[in-house]
N, C-alpha and C positions, 0 to 999 in steps of 0.2 A: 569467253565461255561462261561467266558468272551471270550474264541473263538467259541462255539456255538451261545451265543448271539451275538456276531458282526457277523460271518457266515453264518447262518443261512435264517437270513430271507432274503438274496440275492439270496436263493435257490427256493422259494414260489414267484407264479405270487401275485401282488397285489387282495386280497379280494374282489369279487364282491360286489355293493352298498347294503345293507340289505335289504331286502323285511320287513315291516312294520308287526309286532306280528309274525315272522315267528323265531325258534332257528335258532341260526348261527353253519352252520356244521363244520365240522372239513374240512379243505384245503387237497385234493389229496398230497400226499408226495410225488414230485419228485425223480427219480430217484439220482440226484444231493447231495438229503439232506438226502435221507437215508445212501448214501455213506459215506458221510461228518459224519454222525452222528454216524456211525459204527466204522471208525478212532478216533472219540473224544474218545466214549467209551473204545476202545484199550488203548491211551494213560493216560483216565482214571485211568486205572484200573496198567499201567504201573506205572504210578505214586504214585498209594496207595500204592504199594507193597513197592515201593522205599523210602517213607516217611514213612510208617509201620519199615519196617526194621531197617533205619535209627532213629528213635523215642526207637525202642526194643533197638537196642545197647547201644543207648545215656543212655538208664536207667538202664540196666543191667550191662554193663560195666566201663561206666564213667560219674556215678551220682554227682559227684564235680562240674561238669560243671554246674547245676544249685542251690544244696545246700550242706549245711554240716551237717546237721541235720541226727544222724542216726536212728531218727524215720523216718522221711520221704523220707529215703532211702529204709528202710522196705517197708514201705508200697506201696512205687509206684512199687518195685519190685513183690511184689506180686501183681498188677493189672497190672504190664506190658501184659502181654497176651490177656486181656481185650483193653488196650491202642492200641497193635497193631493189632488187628481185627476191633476196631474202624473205626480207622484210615486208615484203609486198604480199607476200605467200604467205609468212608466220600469221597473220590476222584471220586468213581463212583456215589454215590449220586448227589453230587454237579452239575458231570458231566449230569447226566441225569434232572435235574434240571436247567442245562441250554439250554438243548434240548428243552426242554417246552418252557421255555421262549423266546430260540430267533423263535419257534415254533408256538409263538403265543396266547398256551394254559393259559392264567395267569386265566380265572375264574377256572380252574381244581386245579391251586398252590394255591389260596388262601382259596379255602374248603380245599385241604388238607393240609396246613398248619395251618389253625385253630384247626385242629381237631387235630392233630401231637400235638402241642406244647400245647393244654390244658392238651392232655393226658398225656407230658411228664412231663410236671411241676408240676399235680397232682402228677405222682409218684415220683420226687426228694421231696416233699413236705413229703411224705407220708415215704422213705428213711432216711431224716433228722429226722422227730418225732421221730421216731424207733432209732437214733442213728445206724442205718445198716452199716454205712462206708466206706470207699474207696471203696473198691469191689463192692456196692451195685452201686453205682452211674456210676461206670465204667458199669457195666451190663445193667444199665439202658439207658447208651447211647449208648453200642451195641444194645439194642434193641429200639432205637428211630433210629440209623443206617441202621437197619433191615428192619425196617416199612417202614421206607420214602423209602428205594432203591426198596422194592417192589412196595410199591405205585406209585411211580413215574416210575421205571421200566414199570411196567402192561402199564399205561399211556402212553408210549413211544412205546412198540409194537404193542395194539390196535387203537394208531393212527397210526402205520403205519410208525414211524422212527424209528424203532430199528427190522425192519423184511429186509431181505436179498433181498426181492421178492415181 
């Protein structure tokens, strides 16, 4: 997200002065920052894959490297798949999350961040009671991965930085 937010808003003329009780609209997207915003996303998404894969090996092949525990070799083993779908998706999240922001849109991030992290804490909350376990919590953060990359996705093509045209 920190080459969209430093990018970004070099692409957007400065905001006209507010007109007094009037909403403030969304900024026409330049040509400029759709571009720019098309390439972050690529590298994005190049990136997930690369730290997906990189994270899958690290646990499936040479789990030493972080413990010796062979329960907790077990176990991340079996949430590896979960871990790297995650993580595959946190790079374009992020990345479109910094669209937004060096975009301007920060009241659209902070409703849906409210609303993201009450919901997801209710269900690690709700996971931990259960005693649910690794799996559960890994699924649960594919699906807080899920959520945000559409929400913020949607956000990013209905303003108009993530549309080709």
């Amino acid at each position: 997200p920190r080459a969209a937010k430093a990018s970004l808003p070099a692409c957007f003329p400065p905001p006209p002065p507010p007109t007094p009780g009037a909403p403030l609209p969304l900024p026409s997207v330049p040509p400029a920052a759709r571009r720019l915003s098309m390439r972050l996303m690529r590298l994005a998404a190049l990136m997930g894959a690369a730290v997906a894969a990189t994270a899958l090996a690290v646990v499936t092949r040479a789990p030493g490297l972080f413990t010796n525990s062979p329960e907790v070799v077990a176990a991340m083993r079996g949430a590896a798949p979960l871990l790297a779908t995650a993580l595959s998706m946190h790079a374009c999240t992020v990345g479109t999350e910094g669209l937004l922001i060096g975009s301007r849109q920060l009241g659209f991030l902070v409703r849906a961040y409210a609303a993201n992290i009450a919901i997801f804490l209710s269900l690690l909350l709700f996971i931990a009671r259960r005693g649910m376990g690794l799996g559960a919590v890994w699924s649960a953060l594919v699906l807080f991965q899920v959520v945000r990359l559409l929400t913020f996705g949607r956000q990013g093509f209905t303003s108009g930085l993530l549309r080709l045209k």
